[in-house]
PDB file of N, CA, C and O in Angstrom:
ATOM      1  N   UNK A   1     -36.731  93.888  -0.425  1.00  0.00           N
ATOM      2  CA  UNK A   1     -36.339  94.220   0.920  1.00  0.00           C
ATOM      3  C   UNK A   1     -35.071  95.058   0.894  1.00  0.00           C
ATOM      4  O   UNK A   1     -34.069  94.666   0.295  1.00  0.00           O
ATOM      5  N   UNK A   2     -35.110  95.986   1.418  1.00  0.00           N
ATOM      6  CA  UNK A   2     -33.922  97.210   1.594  1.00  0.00           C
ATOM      7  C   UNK A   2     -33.059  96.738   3.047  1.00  0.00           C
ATOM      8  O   UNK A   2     -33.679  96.121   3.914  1.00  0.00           O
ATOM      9  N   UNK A   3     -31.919  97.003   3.196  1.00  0.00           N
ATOM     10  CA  UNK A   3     -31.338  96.607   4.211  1.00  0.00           C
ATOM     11  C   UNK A   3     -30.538  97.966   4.601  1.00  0.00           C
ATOM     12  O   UNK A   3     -29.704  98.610   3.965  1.00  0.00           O
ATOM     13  N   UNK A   4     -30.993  98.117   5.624  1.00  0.00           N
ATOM     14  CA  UNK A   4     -30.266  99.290   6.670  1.00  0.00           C
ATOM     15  C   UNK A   4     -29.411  99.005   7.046  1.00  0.00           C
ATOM     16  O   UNK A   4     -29.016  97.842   6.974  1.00  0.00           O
ATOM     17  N   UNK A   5     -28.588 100.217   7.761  1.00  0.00           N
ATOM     18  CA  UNK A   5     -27.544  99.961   8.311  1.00  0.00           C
ATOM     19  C   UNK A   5     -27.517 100.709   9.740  1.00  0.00           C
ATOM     20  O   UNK A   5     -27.592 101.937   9.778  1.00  0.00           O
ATOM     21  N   UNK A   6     -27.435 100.128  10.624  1.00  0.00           N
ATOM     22  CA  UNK A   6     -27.578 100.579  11.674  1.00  0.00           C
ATOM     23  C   UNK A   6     -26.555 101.471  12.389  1.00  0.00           C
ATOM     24  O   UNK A   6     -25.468 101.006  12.731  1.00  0.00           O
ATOM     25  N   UNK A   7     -26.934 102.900  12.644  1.00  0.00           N
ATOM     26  CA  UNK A   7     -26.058 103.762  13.352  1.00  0.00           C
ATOM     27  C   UNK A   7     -25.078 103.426  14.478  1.00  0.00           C
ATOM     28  O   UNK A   7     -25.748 103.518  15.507  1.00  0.00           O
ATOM     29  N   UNK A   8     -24.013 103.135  14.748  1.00  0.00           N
ATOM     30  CA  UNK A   8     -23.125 102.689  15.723  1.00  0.00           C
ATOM     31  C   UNK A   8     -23.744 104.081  16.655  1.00  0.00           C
ATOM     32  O   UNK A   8     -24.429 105.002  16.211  1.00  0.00           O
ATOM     33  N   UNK A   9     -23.243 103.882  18.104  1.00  0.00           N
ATOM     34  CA  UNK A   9     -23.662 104.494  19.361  1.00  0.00           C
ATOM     35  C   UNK A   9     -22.429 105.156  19.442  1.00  0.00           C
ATOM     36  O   UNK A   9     -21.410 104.503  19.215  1.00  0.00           O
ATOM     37  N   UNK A  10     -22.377 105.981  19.640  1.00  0.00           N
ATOM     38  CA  UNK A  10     -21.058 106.903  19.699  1.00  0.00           C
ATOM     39  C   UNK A  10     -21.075 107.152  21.549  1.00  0.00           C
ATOM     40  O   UNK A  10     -22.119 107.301  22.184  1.00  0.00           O
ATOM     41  N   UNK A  11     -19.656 107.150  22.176  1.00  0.00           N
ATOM     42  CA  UNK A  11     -19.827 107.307  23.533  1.00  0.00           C
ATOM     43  C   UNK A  11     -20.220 108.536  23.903  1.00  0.00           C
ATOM     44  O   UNK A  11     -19.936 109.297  22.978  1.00  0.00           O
ATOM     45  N   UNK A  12     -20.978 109.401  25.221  1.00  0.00           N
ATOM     46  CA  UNK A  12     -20.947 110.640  25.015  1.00  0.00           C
ATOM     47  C   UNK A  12     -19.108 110.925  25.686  1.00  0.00           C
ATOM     48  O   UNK A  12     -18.340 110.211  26.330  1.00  0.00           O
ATOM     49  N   UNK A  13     -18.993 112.602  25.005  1.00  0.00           N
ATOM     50  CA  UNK A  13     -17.849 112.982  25.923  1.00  0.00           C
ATOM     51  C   UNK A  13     -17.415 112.510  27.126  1.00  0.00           C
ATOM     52  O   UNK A  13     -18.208 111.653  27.516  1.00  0.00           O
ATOM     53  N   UNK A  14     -16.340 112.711  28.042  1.00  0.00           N
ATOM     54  CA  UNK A  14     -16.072 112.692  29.606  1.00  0.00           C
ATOM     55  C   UNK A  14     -16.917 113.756  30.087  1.00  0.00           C
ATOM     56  O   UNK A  14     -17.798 113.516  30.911  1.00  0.00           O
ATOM     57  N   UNK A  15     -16.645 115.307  29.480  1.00  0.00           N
ATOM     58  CA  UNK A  15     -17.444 116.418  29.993  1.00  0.00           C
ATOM     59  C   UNK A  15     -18.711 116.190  30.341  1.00  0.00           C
ATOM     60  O   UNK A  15     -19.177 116.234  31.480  1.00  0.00           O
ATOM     61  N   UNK A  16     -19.545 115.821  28.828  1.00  0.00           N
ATOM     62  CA  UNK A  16     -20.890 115.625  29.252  1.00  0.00           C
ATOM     63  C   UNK A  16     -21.261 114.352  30.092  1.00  0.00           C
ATOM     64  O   UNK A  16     -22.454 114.280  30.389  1.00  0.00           O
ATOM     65  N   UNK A  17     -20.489 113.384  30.506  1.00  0.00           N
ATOM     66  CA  UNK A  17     -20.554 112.418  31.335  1.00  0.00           C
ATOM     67  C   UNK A  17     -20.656 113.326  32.629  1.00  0.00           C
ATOM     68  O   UNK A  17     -21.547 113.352  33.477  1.00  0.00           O
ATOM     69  N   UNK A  18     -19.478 114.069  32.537  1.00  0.00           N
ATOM     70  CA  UNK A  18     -19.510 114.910  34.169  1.00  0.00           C
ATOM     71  C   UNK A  18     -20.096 115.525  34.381  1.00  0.00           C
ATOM     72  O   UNK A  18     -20.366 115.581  35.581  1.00  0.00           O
ATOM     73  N   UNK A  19     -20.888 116.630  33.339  1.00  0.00           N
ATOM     74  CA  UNK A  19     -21.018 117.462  33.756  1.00  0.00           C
ATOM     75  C   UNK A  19     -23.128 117.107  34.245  1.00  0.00           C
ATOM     76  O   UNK A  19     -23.833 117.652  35.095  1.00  0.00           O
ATOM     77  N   UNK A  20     -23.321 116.437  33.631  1.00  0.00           N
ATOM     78  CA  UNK A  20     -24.547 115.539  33.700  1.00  0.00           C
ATOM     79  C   UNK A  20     -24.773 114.780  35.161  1.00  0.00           C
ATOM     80  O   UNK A  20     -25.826 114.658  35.787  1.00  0.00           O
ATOM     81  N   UNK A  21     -23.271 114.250  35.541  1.00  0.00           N
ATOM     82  CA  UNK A  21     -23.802 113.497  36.771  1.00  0.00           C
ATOM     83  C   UNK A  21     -24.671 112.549  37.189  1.00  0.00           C
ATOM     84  O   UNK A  21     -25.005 112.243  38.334  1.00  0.00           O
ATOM     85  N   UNK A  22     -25.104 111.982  35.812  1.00  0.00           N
ATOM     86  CA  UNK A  22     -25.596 110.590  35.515  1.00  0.00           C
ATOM     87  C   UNK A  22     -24.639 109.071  35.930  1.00  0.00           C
ATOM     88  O   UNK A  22     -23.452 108.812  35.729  1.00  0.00           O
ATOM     89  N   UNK A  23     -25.664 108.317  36.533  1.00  0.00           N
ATOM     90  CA  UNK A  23     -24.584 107.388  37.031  1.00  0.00           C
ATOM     91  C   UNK A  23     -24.010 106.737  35.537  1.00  0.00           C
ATOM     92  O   UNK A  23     -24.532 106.728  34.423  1.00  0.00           O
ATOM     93  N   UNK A  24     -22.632 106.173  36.057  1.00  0.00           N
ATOM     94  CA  UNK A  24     -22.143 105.396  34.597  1.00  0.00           C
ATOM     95  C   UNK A  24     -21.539 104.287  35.269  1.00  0.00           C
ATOM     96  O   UNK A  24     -20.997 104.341  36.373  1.00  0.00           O
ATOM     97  N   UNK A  25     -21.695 103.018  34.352  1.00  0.00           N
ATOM     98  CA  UNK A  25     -21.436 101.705  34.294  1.00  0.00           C
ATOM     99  C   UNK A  25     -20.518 101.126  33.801  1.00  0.00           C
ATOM    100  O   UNK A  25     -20.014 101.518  32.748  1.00  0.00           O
ATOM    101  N   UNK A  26     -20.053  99.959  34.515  1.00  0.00           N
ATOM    102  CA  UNK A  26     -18.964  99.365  34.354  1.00  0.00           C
ATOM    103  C   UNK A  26     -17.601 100.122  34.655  1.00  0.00           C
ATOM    104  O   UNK A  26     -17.314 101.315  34.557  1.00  0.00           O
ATOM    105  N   UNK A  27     -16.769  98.882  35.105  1.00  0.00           N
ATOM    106  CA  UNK A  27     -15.050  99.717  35.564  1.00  0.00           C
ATOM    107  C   UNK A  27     -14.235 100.370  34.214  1.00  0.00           C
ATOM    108  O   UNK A  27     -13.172 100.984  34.301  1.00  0.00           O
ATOM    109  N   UNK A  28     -14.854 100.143  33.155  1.00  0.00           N
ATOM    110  CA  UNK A  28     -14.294 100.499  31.620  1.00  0.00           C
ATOM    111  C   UNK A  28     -14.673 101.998  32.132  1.00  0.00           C
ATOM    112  O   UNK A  28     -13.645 102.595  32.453  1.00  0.00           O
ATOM    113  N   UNK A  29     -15.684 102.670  32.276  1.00  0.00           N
ATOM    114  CA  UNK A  29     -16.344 104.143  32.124  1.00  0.00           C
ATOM    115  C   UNK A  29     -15.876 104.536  33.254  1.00  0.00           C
ATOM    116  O   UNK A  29     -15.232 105.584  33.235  1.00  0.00           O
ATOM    117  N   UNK A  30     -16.042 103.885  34.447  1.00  0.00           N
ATOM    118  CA  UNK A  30     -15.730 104.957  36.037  1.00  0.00           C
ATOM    119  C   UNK A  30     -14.095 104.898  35.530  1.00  0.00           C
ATOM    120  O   UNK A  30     -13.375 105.797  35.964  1.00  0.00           O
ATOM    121  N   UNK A  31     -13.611 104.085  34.815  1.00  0.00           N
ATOM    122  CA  UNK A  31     -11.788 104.607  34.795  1.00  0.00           C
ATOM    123  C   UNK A  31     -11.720 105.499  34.232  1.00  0.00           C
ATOM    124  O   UNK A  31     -10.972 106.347  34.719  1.00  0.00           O
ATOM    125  N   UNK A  32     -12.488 105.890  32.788  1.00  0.00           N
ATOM    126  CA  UNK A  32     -12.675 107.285  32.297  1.00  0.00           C
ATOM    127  C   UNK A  32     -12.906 108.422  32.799  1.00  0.00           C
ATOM    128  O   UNK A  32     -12.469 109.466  32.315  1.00  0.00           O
ATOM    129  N   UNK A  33     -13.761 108.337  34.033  1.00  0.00           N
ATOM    130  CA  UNK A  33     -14.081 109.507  34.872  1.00  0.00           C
ATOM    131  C   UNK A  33     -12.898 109.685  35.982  1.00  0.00           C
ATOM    132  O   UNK A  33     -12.658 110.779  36.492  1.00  0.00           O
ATOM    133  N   UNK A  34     -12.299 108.684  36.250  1.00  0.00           N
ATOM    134  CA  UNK A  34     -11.135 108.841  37.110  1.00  0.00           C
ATOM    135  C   UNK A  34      -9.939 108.831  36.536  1.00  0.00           C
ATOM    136  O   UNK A  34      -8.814 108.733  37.024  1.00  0.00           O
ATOM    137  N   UNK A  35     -10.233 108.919  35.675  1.00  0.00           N
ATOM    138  CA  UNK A  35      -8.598 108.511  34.652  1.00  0.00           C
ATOM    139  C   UNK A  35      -7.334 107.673  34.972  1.00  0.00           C
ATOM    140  O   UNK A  35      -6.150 107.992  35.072  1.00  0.00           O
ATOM    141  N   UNK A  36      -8.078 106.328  35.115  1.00  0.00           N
ATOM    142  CA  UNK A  36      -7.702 105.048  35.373  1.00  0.00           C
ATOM    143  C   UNK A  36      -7.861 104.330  34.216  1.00  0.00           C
ATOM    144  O   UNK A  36      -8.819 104.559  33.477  1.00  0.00           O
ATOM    145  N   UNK A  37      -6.723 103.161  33.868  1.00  0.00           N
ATOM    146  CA  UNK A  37      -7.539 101.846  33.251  1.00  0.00           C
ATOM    147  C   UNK A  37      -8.193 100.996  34.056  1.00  0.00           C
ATOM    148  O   UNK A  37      -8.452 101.150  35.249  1.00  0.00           O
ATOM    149  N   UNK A  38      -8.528  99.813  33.140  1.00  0.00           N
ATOM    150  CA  UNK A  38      -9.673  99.115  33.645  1.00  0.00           C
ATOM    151  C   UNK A  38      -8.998  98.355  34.925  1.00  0.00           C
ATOM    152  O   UNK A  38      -9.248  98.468  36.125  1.00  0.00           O
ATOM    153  N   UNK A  39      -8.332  97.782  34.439  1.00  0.00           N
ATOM    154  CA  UNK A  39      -7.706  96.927  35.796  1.00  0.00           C
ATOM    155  C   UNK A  39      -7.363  97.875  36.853  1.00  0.00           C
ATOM    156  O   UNK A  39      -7.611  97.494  37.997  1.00  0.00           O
ATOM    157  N   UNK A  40      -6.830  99.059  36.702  1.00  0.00           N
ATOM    158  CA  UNK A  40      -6.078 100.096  37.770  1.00  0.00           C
ATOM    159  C   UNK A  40      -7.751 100.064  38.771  1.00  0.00           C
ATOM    160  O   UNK A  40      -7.871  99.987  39.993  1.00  0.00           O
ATOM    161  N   UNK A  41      -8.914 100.159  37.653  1.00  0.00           N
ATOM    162  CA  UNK A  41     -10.301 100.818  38.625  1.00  0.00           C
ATOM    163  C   UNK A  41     -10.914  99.701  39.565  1.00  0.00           C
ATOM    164  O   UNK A  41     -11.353  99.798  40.711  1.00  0.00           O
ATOM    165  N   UNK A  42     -10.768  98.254  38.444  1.00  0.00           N
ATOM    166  CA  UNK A  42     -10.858  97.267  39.500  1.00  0.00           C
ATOM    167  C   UNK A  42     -10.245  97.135  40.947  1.00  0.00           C
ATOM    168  O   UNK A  42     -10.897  97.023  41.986  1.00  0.00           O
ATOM    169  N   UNK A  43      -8.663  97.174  40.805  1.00  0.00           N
ATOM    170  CA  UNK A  43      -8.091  97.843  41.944  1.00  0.00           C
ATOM    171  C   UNK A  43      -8.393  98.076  43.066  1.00  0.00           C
ATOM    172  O   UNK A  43      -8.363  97.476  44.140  1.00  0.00           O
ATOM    173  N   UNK A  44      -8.866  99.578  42.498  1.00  0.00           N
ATOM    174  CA  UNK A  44      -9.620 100.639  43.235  1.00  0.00           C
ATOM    175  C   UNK A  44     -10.664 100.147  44.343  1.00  0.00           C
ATOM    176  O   UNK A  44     -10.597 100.267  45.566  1.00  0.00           O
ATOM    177  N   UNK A  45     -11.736  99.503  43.473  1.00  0.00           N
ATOM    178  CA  UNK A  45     -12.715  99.202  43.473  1.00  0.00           C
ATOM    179  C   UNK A  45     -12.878  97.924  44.836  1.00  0.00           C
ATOM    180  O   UNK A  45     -13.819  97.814  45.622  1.00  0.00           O
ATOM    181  N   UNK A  46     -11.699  97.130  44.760  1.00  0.00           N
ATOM    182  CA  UNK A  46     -12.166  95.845  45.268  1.00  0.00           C
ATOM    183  C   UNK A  46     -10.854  96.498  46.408  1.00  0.00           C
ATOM    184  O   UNK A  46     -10.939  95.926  47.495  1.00  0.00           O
ATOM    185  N   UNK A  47      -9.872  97.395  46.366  1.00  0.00           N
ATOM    186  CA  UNK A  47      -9.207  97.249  47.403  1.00  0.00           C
ATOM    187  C   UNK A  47     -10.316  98.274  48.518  1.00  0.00           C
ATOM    188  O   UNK A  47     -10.325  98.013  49.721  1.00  0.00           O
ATOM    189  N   UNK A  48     -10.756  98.845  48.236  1.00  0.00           N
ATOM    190  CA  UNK A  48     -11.744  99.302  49.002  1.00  0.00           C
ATOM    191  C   UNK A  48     -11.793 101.056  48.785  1.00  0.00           C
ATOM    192  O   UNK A  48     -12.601 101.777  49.370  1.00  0.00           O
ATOM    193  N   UNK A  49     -10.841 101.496  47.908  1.00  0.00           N
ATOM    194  CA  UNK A  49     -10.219 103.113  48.037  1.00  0.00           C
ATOM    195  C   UNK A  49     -11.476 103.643  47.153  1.00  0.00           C
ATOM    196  O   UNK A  49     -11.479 104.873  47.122  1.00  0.00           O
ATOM    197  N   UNK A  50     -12.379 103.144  46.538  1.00  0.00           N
ATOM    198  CA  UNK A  50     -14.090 103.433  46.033  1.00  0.00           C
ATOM    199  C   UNK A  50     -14.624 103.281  47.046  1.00  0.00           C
ATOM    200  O   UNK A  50     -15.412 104.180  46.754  1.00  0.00           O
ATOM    201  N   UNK A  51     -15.025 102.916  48.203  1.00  0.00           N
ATOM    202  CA  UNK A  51     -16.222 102.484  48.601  1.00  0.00           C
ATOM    203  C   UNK A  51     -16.852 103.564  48.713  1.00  0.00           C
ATOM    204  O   UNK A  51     -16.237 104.610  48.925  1.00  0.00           O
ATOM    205  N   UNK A  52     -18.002 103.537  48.612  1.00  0.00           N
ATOM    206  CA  UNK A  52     -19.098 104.795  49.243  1.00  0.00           C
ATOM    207  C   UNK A  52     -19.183 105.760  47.406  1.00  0.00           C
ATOM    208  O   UNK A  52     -19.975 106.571  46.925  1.00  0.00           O
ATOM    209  N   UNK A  53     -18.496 105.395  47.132  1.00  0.00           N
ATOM    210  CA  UNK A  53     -18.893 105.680  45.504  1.00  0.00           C
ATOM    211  C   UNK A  53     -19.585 105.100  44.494  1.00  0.00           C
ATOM    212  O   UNK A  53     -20.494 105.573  43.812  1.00  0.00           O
ATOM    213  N   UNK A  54     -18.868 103.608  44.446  1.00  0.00           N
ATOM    214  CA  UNK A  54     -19.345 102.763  43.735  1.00  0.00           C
ATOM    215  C   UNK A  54     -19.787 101.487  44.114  1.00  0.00           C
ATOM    216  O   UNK A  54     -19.144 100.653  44.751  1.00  0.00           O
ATOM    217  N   UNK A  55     -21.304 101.361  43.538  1.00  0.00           N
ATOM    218  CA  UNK A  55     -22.170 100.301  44.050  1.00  0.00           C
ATOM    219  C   UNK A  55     -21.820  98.971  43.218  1.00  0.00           C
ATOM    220  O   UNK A  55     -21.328  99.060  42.093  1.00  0.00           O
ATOM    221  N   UNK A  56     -22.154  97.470  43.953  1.00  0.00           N
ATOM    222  CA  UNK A  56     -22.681  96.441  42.422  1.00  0.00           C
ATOM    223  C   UNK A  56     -24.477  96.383  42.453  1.00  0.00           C
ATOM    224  O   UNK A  56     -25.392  95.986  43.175  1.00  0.00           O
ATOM    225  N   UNK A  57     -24.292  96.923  41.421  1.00  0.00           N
ATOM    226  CA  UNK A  57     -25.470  96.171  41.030  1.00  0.00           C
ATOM    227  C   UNK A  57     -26.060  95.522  39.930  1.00  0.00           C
ATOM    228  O   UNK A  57     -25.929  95.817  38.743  1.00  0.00           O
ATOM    229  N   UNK A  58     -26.918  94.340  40.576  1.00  0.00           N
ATOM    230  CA  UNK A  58     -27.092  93.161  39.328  1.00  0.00           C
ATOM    231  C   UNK A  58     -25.992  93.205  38.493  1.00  0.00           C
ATOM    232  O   UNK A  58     -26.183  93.557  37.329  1.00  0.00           O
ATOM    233  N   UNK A  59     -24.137  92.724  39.103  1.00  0.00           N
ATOM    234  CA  UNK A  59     -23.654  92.469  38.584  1.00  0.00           C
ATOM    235  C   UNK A  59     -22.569  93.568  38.021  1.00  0.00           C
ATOM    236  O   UNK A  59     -21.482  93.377  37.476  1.00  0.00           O
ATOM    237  N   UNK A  60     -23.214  94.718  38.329  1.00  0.00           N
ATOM    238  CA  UNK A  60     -21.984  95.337  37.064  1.00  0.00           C
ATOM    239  C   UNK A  60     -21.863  96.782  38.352  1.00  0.00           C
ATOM    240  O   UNK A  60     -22.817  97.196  39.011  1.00  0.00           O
ATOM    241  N   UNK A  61     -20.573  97.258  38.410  1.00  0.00           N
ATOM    242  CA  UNK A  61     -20.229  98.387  39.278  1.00  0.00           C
ATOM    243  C   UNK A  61     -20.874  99.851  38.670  1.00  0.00           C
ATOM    244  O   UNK A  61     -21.006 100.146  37.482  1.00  0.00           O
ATOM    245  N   UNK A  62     -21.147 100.476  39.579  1.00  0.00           N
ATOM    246  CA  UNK A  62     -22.054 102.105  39.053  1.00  0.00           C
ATOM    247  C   UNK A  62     -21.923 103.162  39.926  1.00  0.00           C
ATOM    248  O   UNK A  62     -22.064 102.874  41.115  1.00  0.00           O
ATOM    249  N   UNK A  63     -21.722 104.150  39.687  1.00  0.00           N
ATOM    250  CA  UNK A  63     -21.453 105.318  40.389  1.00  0.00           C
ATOM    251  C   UNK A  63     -21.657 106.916  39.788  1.00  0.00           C
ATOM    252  O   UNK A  63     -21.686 107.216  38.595  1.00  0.00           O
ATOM    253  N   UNK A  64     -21.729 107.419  40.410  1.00  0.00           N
ATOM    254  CA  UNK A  64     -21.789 108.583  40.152  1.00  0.00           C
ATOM    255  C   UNK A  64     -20.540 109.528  39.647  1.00  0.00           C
ATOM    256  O   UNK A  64     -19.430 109.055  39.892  1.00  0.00           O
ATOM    257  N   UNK A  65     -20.559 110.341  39.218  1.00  0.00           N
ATOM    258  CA  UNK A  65     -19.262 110.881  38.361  1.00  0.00           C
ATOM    259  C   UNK A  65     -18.453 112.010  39.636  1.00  0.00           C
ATOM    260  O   UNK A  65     -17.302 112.056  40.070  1.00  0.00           O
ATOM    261  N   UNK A  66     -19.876 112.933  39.965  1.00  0.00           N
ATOM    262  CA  UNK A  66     -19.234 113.573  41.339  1.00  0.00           C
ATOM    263  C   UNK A  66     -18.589 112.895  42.282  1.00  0.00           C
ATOM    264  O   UNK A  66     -17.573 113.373  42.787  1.00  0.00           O
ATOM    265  N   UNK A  67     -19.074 111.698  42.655  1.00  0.00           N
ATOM    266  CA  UNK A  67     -18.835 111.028  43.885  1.00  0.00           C
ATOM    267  C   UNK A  67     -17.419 110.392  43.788  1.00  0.00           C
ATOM    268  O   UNK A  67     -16.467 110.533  44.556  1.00  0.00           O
ATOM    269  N   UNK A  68     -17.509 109.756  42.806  1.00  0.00           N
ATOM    270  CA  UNK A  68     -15.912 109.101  42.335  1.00  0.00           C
ATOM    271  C   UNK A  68     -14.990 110.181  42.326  1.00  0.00           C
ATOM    272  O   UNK A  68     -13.995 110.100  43.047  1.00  0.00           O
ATOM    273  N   UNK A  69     -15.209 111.339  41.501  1.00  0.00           N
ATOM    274  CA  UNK A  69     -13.790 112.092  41.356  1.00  0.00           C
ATOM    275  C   UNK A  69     -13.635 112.862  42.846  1.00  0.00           C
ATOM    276  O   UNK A  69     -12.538 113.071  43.363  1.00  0.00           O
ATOM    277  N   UNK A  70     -14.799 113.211  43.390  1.00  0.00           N
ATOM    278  CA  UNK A  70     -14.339 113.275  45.584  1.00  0.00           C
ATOM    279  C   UNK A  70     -13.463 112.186  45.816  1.00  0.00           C
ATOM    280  O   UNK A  70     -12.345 112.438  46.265  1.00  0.00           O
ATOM    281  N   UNK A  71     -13.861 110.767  45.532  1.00  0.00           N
ATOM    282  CA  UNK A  71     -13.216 109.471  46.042  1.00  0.00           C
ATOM    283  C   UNK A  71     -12.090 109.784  45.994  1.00  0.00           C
ATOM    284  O   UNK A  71     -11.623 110.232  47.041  1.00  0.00           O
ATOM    285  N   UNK A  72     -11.165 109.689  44.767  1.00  0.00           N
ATOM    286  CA  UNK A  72     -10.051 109.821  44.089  1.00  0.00           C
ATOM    287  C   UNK A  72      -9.265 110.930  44.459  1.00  0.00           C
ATOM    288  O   UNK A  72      -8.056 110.752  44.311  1.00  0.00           O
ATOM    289  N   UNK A  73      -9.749 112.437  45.064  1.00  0.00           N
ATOM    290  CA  UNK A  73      -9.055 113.775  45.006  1.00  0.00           C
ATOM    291  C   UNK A  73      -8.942 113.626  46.044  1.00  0.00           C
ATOM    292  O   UNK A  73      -8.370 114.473  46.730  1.00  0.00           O
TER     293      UNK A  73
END
């Protein structure tokens, strides 16, 4: 039996995060797109200065990359 080693997941860029406009998950990544830390996005998030950006769902916050950096500017 041979044993592999499994490729770690590399994050993509911020660019190609943005420029893609794919939603991204969790307050770890939307702080990346807003250039926040995590707690600063929680913040954000629960004081209400996201709303209409970022959704919960099943648990975990998601948004769009356009929509957040409108939020924020």
């Amino acid at each position: 039996m041979s044993k592999r080693k499994a490729k770690a997941k590399s994050k993509p860029s911020l660019q190609e995060i943005i420029s893609a406009d794919v939603p991204v998950w969790g307050a770890e990544d939307i702080g990346r797109v807003i250039g926040r830390d995590t707690a600063a996005t929680y913040h954000l998030i629960y004081s209400g200065a996201l709303d209409g950006a970022v959704k919960k769902v099943k648990g975990r916050h998601c948004g769009r990359p356009s929509k957040l950096i409108e939020a924020v500017t």
